[in-house]
PAKOL-930614 format. One record per residue (C-alpha): x, y, z; chain; residue number from 0. Coordinates in nm, 4 decimals, decimal comma. Example, Ala and Ser with C-alpha at 12.3 -4.5 7.8 and 13.67 -1.06 7.14 Angstrom:
// residues 2
<<1,2300; -0,4500; 0,7800>; A; 0>
<<1,3670; -0,1060; 0,7140>; A; 1>
This chain:
// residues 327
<<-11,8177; -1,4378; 14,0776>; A; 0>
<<-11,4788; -1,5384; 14,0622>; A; 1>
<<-11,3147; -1,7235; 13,7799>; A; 2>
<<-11,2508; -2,0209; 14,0778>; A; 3>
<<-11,6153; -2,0548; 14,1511>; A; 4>
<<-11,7127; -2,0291; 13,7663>; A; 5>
<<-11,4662; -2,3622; 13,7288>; A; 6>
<<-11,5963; -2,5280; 13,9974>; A; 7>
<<-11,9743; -2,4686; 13,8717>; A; 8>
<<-11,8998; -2,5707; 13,5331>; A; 9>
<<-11,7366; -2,8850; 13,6646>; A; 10>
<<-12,0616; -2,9545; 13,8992>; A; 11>
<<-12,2314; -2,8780; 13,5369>; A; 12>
<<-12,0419; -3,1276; 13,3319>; A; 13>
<<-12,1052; -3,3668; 13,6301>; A; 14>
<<-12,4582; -3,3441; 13,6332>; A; 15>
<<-12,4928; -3,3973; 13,2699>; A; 16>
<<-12,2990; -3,6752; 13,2561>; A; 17>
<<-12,4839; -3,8707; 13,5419>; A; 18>
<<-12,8111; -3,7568; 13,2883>; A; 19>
<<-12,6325; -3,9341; 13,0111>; A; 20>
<<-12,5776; -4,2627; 13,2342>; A; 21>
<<-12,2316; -4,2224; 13,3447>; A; 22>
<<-12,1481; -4,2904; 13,6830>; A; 23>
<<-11,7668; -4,3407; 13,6578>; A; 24>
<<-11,7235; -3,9548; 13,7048>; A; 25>
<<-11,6370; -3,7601; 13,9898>; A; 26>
<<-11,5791; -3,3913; 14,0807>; A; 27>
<<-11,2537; -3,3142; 14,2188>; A; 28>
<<-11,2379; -3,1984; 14,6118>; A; 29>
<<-11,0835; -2,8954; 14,7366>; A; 30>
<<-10,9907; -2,7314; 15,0484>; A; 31>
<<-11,2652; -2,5179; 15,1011>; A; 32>
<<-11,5559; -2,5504; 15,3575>; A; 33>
<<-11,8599; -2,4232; 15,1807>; A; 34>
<<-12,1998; -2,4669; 15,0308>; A; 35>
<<-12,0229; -2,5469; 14,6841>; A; 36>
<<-11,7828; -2,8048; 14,8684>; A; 37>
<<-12,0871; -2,9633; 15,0090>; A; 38>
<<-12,2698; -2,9861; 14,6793>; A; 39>
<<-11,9521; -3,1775; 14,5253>; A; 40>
<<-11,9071; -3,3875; 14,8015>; A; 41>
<<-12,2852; -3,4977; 14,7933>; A; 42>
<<-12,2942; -3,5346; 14,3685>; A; 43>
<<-11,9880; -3,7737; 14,4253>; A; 44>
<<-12,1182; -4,0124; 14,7092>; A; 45>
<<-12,4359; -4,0250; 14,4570>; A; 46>
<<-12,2574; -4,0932; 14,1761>; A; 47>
<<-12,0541; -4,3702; 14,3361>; A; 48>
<<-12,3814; -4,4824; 14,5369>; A; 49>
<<-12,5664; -4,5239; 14,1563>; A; 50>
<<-12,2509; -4,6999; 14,0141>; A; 51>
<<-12,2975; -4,9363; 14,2975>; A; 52>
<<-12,6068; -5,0331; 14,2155>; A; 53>
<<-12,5506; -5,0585; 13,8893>; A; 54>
<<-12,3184; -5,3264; 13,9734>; A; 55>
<<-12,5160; -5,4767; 14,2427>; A; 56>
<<-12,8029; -5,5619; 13,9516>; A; 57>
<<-12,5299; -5,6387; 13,7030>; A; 58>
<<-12,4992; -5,9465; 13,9229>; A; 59>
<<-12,8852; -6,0210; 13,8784>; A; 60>
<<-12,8239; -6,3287; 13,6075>; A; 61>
<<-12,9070; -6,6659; 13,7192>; A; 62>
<<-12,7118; -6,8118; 13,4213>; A; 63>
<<-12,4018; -6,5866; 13,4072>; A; 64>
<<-12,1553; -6,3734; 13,6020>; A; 65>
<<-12,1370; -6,0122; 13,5918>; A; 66>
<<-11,9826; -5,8913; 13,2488>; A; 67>
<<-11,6779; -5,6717; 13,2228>; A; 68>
<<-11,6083; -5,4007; 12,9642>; A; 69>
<<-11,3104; -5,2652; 12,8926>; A; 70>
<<-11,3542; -4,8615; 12,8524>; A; 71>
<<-11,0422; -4,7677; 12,8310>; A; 72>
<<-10,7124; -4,8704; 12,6850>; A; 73>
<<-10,3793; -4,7463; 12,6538>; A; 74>
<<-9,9912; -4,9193; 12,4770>; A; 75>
<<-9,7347; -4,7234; 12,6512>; A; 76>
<<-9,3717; -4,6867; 12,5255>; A; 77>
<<-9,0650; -4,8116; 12,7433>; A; 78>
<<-9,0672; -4,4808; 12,9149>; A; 79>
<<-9,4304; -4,4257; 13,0203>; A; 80>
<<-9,5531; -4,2381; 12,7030>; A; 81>
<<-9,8707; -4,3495; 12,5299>; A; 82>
<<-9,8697; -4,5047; 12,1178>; A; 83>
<<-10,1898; -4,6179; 12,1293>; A; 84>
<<-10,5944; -4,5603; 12,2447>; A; 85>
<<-10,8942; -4,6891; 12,1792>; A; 86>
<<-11,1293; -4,4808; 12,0741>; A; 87>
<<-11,3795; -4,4740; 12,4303>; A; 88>
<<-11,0821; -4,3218; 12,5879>; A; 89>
<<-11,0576; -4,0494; 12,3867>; A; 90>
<<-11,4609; -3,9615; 12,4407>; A; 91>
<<-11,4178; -4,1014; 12,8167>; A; 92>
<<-11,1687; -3,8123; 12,7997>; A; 93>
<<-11,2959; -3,5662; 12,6297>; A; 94>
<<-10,9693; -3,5522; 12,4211>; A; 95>
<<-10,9022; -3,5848; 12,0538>; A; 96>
<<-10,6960; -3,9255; 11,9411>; A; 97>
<<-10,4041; -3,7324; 11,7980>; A; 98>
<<-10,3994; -3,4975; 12,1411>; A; 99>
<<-10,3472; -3,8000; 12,3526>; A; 100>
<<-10,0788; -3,9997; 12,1553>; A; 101>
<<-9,7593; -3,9040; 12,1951>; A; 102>
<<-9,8139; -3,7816; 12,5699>; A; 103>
<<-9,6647; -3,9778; 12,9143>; A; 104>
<<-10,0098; -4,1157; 13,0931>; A; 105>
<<-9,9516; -3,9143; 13,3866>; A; 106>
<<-10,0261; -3,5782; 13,1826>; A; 107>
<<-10,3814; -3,7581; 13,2232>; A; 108>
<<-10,3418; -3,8291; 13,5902>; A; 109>
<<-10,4485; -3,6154; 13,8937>; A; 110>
<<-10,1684; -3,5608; 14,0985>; A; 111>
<<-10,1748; -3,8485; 14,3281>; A; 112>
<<-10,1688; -4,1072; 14,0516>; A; 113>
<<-9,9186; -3,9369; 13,9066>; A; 114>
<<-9,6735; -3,9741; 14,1227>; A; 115>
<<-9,8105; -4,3447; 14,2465>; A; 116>
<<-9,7839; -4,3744; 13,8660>; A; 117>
<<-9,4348; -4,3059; 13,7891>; A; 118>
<<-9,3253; -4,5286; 14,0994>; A; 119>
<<-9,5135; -4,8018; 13,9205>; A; 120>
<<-9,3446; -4,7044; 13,5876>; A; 121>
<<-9,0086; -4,7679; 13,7626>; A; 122>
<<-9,0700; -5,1390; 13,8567>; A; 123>
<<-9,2093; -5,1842; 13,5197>; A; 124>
<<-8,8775; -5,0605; 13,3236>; A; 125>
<<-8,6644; -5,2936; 13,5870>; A; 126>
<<-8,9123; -5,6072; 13,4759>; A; 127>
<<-8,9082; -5,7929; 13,1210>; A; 128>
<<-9,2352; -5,9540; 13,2161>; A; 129>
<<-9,4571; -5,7593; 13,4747>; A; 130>
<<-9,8630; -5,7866; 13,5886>; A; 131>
<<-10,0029; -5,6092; 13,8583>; A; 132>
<<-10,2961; -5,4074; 13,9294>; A; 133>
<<-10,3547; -5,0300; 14,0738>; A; 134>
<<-10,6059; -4,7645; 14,1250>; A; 135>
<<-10,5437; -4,4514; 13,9353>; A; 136>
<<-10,7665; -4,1441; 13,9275>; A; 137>
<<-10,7775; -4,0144; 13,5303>; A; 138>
<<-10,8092; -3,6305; 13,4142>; A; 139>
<<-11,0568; -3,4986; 13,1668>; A; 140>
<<-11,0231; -3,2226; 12,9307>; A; 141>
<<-11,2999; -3,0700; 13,1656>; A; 142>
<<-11,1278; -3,1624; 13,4890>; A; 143>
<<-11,4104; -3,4221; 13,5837>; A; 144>
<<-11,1813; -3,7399; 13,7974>; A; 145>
<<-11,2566; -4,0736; 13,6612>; A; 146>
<<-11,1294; -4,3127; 13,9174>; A; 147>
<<-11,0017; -4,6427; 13,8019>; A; 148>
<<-10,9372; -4,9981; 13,8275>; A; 149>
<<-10,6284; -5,0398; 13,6002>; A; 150>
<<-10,4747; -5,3605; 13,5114>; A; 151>
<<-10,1401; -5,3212; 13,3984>; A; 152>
<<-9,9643; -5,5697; 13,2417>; A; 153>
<<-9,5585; -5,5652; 13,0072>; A; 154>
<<-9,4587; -5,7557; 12,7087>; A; 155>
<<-9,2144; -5,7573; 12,4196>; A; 156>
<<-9,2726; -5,7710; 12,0832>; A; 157>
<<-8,9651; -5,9468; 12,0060>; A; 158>
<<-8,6200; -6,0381; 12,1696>; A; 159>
<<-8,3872; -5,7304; 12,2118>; A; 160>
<<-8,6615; -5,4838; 12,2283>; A; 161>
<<-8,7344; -5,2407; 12,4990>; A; 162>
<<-9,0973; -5,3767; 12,6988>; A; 163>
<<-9,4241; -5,2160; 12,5678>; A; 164>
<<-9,7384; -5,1628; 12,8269>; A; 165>
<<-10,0675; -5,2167; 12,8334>; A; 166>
<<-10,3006; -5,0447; 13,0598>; A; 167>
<<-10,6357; -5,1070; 13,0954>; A; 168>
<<-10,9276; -4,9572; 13,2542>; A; 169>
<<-11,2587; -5,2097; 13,3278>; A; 170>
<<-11,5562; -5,1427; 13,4557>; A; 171>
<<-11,9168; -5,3578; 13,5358>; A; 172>
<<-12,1971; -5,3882; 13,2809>; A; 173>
<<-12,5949; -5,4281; 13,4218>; A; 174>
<<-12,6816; -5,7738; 13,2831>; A; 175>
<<-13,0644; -5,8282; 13,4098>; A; 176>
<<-13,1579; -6,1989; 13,4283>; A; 177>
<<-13,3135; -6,4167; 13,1298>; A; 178>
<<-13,6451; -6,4448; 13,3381>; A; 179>
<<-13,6537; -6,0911; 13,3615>; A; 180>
<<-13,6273; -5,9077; 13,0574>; A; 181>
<<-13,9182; -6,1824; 12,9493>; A; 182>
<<-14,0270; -6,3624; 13,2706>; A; 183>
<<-14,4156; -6,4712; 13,1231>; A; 184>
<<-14,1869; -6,6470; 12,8639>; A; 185>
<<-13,9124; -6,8029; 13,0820>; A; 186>
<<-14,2117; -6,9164; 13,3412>; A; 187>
<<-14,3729; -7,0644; 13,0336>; A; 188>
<<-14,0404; -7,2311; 12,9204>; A; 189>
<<-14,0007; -7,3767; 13,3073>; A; 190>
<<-14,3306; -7,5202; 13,2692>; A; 191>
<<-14,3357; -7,6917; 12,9423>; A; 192>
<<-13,9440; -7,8358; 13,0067>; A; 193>
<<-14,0562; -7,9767; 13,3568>; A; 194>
<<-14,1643; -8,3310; 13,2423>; A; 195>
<<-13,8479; -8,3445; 13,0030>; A; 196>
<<-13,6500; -8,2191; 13,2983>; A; 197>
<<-13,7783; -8,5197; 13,5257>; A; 198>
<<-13,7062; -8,7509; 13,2821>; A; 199>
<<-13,3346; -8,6703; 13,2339>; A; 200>
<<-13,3048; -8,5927; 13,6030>; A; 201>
<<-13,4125; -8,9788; 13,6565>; A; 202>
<<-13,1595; -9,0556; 13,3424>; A; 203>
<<-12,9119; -8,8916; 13,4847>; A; 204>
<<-12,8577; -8,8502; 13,8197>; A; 205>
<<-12,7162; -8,4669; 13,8251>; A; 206>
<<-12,8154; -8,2216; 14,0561>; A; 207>
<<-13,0321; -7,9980; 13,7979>; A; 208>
<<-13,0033; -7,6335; 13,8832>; A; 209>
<<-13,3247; -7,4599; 14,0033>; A; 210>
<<-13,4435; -7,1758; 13,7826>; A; 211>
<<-13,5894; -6,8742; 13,9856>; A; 212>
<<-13,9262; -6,7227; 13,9012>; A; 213>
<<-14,0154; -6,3401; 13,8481>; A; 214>
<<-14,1784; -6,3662; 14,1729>; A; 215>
<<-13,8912; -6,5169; 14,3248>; A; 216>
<<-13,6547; -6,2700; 14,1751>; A; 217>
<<-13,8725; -5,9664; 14,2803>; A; 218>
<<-13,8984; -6,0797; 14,6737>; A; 219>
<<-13,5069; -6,1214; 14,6502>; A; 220>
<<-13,4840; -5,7868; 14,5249>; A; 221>
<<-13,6592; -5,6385; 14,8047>; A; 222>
<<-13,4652; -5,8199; 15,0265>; A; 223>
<<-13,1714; -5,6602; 14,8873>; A; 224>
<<-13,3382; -5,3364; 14,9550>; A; 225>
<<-13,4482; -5,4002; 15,3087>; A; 226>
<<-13,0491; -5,4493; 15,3849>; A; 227>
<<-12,9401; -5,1651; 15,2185>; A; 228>
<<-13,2146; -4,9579; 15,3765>; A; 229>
<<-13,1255; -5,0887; 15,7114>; A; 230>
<<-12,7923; -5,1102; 15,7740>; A; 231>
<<-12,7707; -4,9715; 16,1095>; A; 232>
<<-13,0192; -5,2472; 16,2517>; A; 233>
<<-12,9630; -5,5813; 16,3847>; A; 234>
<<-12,9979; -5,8422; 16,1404>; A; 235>
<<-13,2529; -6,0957; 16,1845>; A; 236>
<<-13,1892; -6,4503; 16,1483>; A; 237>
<<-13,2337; -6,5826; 15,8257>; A; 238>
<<-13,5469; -6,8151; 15,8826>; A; 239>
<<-13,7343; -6,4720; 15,9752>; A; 240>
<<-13,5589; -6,2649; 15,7493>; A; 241>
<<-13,7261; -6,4995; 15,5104>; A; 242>
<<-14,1485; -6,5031; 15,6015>; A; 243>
<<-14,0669; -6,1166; 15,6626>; A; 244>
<<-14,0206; -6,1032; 15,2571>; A; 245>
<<-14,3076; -6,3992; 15,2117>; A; 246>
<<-14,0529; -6,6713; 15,0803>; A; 247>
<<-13,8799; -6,9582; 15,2487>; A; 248>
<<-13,5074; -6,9682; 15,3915>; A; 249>
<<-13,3781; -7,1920; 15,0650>; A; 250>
<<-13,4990; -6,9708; 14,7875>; A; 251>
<<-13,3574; -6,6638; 15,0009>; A; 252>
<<-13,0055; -6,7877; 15,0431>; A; 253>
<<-13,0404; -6,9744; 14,7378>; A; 254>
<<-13,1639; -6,6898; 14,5158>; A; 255>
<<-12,9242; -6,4574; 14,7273>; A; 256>
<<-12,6267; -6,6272; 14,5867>; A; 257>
<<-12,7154; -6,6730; 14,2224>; A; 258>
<<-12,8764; -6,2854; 14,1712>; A; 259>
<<-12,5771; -6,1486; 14,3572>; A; 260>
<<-12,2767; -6,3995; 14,3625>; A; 261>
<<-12,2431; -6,3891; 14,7611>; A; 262>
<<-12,4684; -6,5019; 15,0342>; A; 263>
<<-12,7395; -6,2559; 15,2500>; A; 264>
<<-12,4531; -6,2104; 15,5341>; A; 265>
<<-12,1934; -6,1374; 15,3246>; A; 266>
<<-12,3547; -5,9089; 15,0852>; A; 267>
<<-12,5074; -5,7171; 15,4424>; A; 268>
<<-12,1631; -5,7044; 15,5546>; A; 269>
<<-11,9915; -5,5702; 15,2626>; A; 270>
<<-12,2510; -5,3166; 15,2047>; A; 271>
<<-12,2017; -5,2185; 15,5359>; A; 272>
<<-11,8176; -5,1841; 15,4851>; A; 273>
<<-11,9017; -4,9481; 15,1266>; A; 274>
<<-12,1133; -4,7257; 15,3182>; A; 275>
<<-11,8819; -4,7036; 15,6060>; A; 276>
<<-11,6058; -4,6329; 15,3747>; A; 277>
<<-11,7975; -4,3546; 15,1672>; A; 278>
<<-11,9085; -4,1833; 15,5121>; A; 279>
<<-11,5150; -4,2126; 15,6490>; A; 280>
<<-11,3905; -4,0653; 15,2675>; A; 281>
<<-11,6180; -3,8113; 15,2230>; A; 282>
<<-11,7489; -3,6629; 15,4982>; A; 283>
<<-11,6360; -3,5497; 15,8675>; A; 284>
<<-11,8331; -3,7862; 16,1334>; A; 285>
<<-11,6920; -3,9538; 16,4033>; A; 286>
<<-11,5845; -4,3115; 16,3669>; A; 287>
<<-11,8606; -4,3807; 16,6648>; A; 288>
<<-12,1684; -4,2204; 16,4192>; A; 289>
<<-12,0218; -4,4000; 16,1368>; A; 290>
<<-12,0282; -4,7100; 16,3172>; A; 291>
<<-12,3433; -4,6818; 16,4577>; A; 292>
<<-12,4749; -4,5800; 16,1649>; A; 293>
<<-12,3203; -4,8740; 15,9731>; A; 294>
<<-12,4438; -5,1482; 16,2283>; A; 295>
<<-12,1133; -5,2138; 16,3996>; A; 296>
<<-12,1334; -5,2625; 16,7920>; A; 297>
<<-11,8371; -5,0442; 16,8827>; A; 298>
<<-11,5473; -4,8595; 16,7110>; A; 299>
<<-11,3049; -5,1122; 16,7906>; A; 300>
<<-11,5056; -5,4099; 16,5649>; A; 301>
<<-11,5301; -5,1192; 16,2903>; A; 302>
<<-11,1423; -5,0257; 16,2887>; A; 303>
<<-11,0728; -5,3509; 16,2773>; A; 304>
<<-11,3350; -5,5308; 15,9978>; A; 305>
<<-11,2622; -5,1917; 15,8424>; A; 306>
<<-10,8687; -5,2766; 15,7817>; A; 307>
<<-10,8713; -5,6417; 15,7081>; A; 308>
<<-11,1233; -5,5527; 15,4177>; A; 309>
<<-10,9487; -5,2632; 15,3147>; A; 310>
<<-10,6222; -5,2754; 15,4224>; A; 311>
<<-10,6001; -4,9355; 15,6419>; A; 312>
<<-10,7943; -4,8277; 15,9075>; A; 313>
<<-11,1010; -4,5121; 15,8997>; A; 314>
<<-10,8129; -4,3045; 16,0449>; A; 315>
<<-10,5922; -4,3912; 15,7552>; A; 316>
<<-10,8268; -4,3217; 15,5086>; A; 317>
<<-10,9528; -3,9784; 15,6526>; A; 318>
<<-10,5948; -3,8701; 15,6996>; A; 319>
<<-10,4997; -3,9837; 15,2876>; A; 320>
<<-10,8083; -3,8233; 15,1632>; A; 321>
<<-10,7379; -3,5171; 15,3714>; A; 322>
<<-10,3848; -3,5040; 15,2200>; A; 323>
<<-10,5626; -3,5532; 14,8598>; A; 324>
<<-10,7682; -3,2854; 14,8829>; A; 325>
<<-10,4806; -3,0002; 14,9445>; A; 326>
């Protein structure tokens, strides 16, 4: 076997044992090649990114908070790009020791393409006293695993006369299940017993009180979720039916809809729609028609064009970047 194929199947290895541990963030790095191993890499990727998805999707599931936000990875940089400072999940995100990172310009841990979007971005930063902006960058382990990234970038000085410092950091979405959830006898229980109270203050005080959802209510909006996400090529039923098709009633779908998720039953169908369409045009090699048939959209026109106002380029954009990313 040759020493290319050995690296790719230890990557594939390192891959699959980090999606074991619970990482998702992780991807393996396309190449060129059109062959069994490529299609294995390509299909642990659109996994990986379809199981960090969901992860997100249930991180929304809290009736009485947003979706949480960790940081997981942190980097000061010097004036000219070069990195002072880590926290310590970076350096096992990484795979690198503390020491091995500090010292080194960020793009030594940047694939190629965010390397040189990087150092553009690097340019505007040293022209600007006072700078905040946002961009996707694709990190570099030790191992060469990719950890794509949302990084929000931001300048400062630590006093007047000094050359700018900046501070990079990398956030991803924490599951957060609901209260009624994680002990929903209990919470039911709690509902029960505060009812009369609740009636009383409601009648004191004449705010709109905020409906708590049951476990059974939670579960049917869960499968509703699923239904969608199972169905995305098929016409959409109006919401009334959508409804007595899960057994509950049109206000506790939108209304649950909204507080598990943070965005109504149309919206959420449309982005996932949008995600999948987006994976399918990324990864793979369908036609736009499949993908949009497969996706629910009518023709490829009304694709192409949702497509680019929620992304900003069209499919054929995309396909033509990622094409250029893989070589």
């Amino acid at each position: 076997m040759s020493q290319s194929k050995k690296k790719r199947l230890k990557q594939i290895r390192n891959m699959l044992l980090e999606i074991g541990s619970g990482n998702f963030f992780y991807r393996v790095e396309r190449s060129v090649k059109n062959d069994n191993m490529e299609a294995l890499v390509m299909a642990i990727n659109m996994m990986s990114e379809e199981i960090e998805a969901a992860m997100v999707h249930q991180g929304y599931a809290n009736a009485n908070e947003t979706i949480k936000h960790i940081v997981i990875m942190s980097f000061i940089l010097d004036f000219k790009g070069y990195v002072e400072m880590v926290n310590q999940q970076t350096c096992i995100i990484l795979s690198y020791l503390c020491e091995d990172i500090i010292g080194q310009p960020l793009e030594s841990f940047l694939d190629e393409i965010s390397s040189k979007k990087w150092r553009k971005s690097l340019k505007t930063l040293q022209r600007k006293e006072f700078y905040d902006t946002s961009e996707e960058l694709t990190f570099k382990t030790k191992e060469g695993l990719l950890v794509p990234s949302a990084c929000y970038i931001t300048t400062y000085m630590e006093h007047k006369g000094a050359k700018g410092k900046t501070l990079l950091t990398v956030v991803k979405h924490s599951k957060n299940n609901v209260e009624a959830e994680s002990d929903p006898k209990q919470s039911f229980v709690q509902f029960k017993n505060s009812s009369e109270e609740s009636l009383y203050q409601s009648s004191q005080h004449p705010t709109k009180q905020k409906v708590r959802l049951s476990y059974e209510d939670i579960s049917k909006i869960r499968e509703a979720r699923d239904i969608l996400i199972n169905n995305l090529e098929k016409d959409f039923p109006s919401i009334k039916d959508f409804a007595l098709q899960i057994g509950t009633n049109t206000f506790k779908l939108k209304y649950g809809f909204k507080e598990l998720y943070g965005i109504s039953v149309y919206r959420f169908l449309k982005n996932e729609r949008l995600r999948k369409a987006k994976m399918l045009v990324q990864y793979g090699d369908r036609s736009f028609k499949s993908i949009a048939h497969m996706t629910g959209f009518k023709s490829v026109p009304h694709f192409t064009r949702t497509f680019k106002k929620q992304f900003g380029y069209t499919p054929t954009e995309l396909r033509k970047r990622s094409s250029k990313d893989d070589k």
